[in-house]
N, C-alpha and C positions, 0 to 999 in steps of 0.2 A: 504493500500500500504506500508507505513512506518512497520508496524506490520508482513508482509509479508518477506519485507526485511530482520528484526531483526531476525525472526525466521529462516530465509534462514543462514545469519549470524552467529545463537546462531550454527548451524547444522553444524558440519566440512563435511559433508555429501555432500555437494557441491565442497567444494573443492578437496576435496579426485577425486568425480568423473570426476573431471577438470587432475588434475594430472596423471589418470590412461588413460584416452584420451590420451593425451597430449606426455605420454612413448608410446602407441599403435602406433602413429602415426609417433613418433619416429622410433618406432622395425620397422613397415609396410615399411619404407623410406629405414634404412639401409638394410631389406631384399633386397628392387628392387635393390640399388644400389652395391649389392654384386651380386645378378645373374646377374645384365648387366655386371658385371666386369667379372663375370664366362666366360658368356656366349662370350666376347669379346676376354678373354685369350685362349679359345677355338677354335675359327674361326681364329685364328692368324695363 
């Protein structure tokens, strides 16, 4: 388990895939929240 850890640890391979989630979910948010604004300045 400890051994598991460390290796997780020694590996930036983790965080890297933390971080590139992390923008995705970012970009995904600000895409919706520009088409709802699109699509709101639209129907105006």
């Amino acid at each position: 388990m400890r051994d598991h850890y460390g290796t997780w640890r020694d590996q930036p391979r983790g965080l890297a895939c933390a971080v590139v989630a992390g923008f995705l979910v970012l970009t995904t948010v600000a895409l919706v929240v520009a088409i709802v604004l699109a699509v709101l300045a639209a129907s105006r």
